[in-house]
N, CA, C and O atoms as a GROMACS GRO file, in nm:
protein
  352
    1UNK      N    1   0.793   3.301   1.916
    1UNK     CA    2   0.759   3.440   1.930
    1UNK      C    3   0.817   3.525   1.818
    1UNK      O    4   0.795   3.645   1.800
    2UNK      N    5   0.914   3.426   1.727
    2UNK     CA    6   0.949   3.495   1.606
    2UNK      C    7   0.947   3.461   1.489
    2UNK      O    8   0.989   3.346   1.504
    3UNK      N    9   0.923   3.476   1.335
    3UNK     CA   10   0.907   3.440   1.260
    3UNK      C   11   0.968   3.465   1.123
    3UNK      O   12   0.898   3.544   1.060
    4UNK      N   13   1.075   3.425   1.055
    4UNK     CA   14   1.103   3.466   0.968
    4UNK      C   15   1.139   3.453   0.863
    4UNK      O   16   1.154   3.342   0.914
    5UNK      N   17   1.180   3.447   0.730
    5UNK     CA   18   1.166   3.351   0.622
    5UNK      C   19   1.267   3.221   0.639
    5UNK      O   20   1.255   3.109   0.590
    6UNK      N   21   1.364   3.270   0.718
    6UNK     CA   22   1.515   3.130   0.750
    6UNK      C   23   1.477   3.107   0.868
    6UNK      O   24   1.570   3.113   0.948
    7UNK      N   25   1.390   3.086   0.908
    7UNK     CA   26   1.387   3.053   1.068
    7UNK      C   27   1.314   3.095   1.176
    7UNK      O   28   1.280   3.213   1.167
    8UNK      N   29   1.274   3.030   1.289
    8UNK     CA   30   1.161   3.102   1.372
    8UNK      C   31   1.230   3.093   1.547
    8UNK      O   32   1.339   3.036   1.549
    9UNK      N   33   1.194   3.128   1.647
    9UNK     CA   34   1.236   3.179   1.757
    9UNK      C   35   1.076   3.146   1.850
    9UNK      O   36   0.965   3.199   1.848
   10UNK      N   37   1.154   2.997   1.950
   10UNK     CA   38   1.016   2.974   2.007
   10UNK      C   39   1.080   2.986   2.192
   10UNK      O   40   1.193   2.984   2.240
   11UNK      N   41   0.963   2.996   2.245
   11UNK     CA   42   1.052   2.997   2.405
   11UNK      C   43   0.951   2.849   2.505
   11UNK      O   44   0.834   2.872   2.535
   12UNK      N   45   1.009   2.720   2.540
   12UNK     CA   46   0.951   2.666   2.595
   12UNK      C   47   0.941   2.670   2.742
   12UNK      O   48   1.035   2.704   2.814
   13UNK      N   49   0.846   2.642   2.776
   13UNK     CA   50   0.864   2.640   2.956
   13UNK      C   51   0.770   2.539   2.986
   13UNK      O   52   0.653   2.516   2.956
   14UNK      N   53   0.901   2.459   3.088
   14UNK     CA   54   0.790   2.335   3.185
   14UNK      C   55   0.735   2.404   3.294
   14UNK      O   56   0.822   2.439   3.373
   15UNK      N   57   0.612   2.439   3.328
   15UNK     CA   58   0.530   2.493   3.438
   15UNK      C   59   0.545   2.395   3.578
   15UNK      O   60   0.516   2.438   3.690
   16UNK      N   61   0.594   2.260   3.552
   16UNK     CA   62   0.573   2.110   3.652
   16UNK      C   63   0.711   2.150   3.719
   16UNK      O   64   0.820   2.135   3.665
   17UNK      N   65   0.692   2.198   3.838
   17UNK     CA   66   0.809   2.190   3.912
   17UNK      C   67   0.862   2.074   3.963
   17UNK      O   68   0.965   2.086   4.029
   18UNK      N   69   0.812   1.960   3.947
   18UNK     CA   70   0.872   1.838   3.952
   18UNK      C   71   0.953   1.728   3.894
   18UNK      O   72   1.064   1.677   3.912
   19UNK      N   73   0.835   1.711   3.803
   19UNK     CA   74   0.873   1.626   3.660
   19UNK      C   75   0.908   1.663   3.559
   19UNK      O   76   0.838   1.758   3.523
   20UNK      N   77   0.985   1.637   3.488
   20UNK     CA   78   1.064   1.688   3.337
   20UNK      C   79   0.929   1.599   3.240
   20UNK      O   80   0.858   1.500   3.257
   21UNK      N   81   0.952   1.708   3.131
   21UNK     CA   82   0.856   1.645   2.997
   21UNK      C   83   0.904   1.690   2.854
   21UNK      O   84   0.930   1.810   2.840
   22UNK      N   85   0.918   1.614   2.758
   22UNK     CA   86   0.942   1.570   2.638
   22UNK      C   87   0.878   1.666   2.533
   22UNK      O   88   0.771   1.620   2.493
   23UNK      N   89   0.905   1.766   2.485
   23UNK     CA   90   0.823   1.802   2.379
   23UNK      C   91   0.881   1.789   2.280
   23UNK      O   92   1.003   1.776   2.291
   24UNK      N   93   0.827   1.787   2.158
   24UNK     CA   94   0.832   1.731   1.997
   24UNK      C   95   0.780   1.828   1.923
   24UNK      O   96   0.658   1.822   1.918
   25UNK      N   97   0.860   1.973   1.826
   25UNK     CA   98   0.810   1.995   1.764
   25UNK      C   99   0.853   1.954   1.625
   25UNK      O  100   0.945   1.875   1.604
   26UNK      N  101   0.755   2.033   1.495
   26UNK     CA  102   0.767   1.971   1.354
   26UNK      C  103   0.829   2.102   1.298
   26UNK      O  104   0.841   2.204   1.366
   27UNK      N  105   0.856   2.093   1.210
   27UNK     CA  106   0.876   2.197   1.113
   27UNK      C  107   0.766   2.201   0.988
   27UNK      O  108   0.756   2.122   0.894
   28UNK      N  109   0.691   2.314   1.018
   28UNK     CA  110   0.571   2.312   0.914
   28UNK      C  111   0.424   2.225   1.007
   28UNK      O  112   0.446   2.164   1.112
   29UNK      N  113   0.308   2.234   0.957
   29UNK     CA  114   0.202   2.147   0.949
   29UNK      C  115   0.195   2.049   0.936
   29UNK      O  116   0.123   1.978   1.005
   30UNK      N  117   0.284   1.996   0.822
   30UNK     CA  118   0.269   1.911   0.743
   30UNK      C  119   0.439   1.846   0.734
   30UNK      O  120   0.480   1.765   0.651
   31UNK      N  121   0.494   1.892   0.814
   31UNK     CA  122   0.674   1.851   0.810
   31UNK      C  123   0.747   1.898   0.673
   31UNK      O  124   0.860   1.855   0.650
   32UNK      N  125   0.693   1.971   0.598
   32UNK     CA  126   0.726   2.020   0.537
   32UNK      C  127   0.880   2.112   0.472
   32UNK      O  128   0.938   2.112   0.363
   33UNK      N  129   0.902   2.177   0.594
   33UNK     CA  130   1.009   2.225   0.611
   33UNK      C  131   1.141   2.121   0.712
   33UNK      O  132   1.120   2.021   0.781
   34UNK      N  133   1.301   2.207   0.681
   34UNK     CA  134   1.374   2.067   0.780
   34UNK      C  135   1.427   2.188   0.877
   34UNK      O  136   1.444   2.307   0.851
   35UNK      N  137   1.442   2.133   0.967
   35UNK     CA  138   1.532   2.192   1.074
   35UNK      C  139   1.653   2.193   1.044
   35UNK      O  140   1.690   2.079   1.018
   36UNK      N  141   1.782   2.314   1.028
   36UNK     CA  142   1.882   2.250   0.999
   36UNK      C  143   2.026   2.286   1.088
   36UNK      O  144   2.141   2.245   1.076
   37UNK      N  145   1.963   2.383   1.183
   37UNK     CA  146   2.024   2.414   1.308
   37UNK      C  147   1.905   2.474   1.448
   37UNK      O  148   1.782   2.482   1.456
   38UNK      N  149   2.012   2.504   1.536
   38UNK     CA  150   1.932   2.540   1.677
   38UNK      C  151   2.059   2.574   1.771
   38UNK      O  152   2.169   2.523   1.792
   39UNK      N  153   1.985   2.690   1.816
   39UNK     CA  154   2.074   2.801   1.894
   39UNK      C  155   1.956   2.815   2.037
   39UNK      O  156   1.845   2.870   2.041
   40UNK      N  157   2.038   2.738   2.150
   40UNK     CA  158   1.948   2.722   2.258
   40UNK      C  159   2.054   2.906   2.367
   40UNK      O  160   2.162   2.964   2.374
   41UNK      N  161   1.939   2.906   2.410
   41UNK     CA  162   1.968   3.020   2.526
   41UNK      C  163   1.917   2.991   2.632
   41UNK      O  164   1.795   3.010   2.632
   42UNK      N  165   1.966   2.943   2.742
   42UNK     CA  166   1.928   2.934   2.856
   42UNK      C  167   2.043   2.967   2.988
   42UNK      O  168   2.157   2.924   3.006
   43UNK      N  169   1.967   3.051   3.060
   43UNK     CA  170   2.074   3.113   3.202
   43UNK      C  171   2.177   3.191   3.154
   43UNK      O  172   2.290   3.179   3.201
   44UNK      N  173   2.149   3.278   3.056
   44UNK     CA  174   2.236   3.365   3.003
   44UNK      C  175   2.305   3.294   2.930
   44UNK      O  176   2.404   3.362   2.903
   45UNK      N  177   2.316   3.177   2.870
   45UNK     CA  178   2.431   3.098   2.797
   45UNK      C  179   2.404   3.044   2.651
   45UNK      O  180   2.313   2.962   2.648
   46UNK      N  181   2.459   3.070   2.539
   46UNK     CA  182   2.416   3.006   2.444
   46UNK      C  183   2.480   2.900   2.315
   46UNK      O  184   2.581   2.927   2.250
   47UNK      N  185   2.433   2.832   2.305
   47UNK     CA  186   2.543   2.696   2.248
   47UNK      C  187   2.436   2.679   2.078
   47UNK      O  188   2.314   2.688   2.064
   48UNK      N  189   2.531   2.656   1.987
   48UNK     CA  190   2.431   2.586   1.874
   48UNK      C  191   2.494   2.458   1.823
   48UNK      O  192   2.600   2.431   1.765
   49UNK      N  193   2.381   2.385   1.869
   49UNK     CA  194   2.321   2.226   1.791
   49UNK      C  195   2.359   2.232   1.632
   49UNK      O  196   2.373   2.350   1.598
   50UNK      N  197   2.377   2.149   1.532
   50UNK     CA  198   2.344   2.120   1.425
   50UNK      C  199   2.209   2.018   1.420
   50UNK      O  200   2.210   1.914   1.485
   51UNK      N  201   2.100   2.053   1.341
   51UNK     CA  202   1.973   1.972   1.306
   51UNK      C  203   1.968   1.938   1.201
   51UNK      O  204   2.010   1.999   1.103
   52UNK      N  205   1.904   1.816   1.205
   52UNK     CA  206   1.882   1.782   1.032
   52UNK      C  207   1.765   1.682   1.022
   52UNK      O  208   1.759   1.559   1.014
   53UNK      N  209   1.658   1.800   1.026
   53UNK     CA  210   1.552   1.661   1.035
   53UNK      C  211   1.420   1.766   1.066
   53UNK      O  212   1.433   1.875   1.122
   54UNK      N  213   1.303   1.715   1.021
   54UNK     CA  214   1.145   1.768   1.031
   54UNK      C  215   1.078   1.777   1.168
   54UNK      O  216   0.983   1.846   1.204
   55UNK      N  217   1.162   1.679   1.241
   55UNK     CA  218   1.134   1.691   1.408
   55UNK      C  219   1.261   1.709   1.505
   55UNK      O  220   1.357   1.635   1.525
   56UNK      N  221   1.227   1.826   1.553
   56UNK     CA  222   1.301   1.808   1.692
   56UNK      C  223   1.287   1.780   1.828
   56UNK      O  224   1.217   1.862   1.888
   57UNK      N  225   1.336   1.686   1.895
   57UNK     CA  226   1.248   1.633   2.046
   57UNK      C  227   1.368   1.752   2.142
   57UNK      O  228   1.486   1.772   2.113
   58UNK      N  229   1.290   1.816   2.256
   58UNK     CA  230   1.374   1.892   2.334
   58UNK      C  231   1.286   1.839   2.503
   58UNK      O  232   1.166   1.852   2.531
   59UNK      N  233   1.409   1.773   2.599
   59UNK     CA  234   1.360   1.740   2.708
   59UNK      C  235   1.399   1.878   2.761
   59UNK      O  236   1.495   1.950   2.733
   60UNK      N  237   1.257   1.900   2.879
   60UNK     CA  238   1.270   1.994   2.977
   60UNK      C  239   1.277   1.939   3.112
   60UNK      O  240   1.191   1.855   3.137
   61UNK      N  241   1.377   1.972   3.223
   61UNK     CA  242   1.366   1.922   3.352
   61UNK      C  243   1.263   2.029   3.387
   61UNK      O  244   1.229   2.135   3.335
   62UNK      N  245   1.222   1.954   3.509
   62UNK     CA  246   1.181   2.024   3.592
   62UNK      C  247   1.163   2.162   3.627
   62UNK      O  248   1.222   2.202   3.727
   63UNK      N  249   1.088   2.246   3.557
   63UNK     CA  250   1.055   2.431   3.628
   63UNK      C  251   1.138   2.445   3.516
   63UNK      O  252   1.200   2.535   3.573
   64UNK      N  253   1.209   2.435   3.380
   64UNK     CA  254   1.300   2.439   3.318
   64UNK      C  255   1.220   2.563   3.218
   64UNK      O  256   1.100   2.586   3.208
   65UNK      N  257   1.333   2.630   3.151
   65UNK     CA  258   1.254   2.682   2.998
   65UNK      C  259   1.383   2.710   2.934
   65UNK      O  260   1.497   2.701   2.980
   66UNK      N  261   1.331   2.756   2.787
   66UNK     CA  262   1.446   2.731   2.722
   66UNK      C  263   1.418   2.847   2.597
   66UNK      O  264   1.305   2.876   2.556
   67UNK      N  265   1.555   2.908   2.543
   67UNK     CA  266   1.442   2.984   2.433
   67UNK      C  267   1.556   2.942   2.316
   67UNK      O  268   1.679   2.941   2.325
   68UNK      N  269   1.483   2.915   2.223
   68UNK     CA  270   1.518   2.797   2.084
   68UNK      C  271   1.517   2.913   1.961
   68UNK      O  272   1.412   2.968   1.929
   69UNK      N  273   1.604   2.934   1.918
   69UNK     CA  274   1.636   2.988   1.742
   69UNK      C  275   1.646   2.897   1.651
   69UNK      O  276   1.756   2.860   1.609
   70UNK      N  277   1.528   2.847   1.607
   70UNK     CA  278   1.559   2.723   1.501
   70UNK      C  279   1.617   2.783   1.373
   70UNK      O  280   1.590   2.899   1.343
   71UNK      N  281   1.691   2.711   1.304
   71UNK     CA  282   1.663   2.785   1.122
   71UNK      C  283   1.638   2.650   1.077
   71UNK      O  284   1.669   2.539   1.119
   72UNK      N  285   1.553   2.706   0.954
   72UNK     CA  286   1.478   2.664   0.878
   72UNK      C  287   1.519   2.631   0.739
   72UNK      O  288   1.568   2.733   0.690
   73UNK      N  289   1.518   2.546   0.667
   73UNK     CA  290   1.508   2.537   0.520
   73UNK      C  291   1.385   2.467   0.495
   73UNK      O  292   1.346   2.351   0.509
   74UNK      N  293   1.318   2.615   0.437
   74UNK     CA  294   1.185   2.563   0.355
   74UNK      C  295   1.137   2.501   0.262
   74UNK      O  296   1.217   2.497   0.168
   75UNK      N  297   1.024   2.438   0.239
   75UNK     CA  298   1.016   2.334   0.171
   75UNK      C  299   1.092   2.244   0.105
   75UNK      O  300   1.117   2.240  -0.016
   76UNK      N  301   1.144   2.144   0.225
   76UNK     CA  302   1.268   2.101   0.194
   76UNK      C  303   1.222   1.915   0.195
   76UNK      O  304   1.283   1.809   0.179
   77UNK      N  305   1.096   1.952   0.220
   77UNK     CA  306   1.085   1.799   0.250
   77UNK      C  307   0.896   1.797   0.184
   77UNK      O  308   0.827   1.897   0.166
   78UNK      N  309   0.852   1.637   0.159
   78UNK     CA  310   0.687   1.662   0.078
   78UNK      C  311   0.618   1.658   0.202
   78UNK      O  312   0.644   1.606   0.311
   79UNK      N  313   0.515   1.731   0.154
   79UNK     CA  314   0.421   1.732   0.285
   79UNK      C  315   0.365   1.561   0.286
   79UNK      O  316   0.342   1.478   0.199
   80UNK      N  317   0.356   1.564   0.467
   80UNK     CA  318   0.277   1.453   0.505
   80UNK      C  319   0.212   1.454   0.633
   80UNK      O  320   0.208   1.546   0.713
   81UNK      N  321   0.151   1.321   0.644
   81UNK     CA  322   0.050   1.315   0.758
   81UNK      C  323   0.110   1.240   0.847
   81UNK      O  324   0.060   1.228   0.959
   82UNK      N  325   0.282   1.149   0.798
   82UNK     CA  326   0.336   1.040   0.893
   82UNK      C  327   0.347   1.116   0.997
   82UNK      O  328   0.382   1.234   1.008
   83UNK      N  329   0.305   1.017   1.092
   83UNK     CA  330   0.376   1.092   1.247
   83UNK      C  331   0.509   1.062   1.265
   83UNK      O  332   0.580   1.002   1.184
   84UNK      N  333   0.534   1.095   1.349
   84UNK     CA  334   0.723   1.096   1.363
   84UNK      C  335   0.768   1.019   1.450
   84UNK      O  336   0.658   0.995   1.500
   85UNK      N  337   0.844   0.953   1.516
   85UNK     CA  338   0.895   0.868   1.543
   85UNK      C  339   0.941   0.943   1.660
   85UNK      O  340   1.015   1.041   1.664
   86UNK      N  341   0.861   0.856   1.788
   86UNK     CA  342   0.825   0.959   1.952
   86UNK      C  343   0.961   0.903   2.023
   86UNK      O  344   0.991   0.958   2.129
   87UNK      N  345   1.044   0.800   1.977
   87UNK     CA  346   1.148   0.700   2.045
   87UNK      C  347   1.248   0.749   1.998
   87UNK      O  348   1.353   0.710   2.049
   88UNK      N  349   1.257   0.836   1.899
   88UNK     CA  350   1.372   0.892   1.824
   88UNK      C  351   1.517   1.000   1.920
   88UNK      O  352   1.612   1.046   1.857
   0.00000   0.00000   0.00000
């Protein structure tokens, strides 16, 4: 929901009040850019990760959401079409 030249601001939510699910995002289209931190906020609380990498996997439990401050270093990596590695 935010966008900015060091970094973007996304908010996930699992809708499945049951089951937890896995999402995977990229940095860029094309992985282009690296992730090189993450500042999670959830239940009023907020902690930051160090990242270092074109994908980040974030599990959600159940009814869960989460709101994510990635930063960014741009074009930090060549664009490609590899997919990313879902076991990671």
């Amino acid at each position: 929901d935010k966008v900015t030249d060091t970094g973007v601001r996304v908010q996930l939510v699992n809708t499945d009040p049951v089951a937890g699910h896995t999402v995977l995002l990229q940095s860029g289209a094309f992985g282009e850019h690296r992730f090189v931190g993450a500042r999670l906020e959830r239940d009023g609380h907020a902690d930051h990760v160090p990242v270092n990498g074109k994908h980040l996997r974030v599990d959600l439990g159940p009814a869960a959401q989460v709101v994510l401050e990635l930063d960014l270093l741009r074009y930090a990596n060549t664009p490609s079409y590899a997919l990313p590695d879902f076991d990671a």
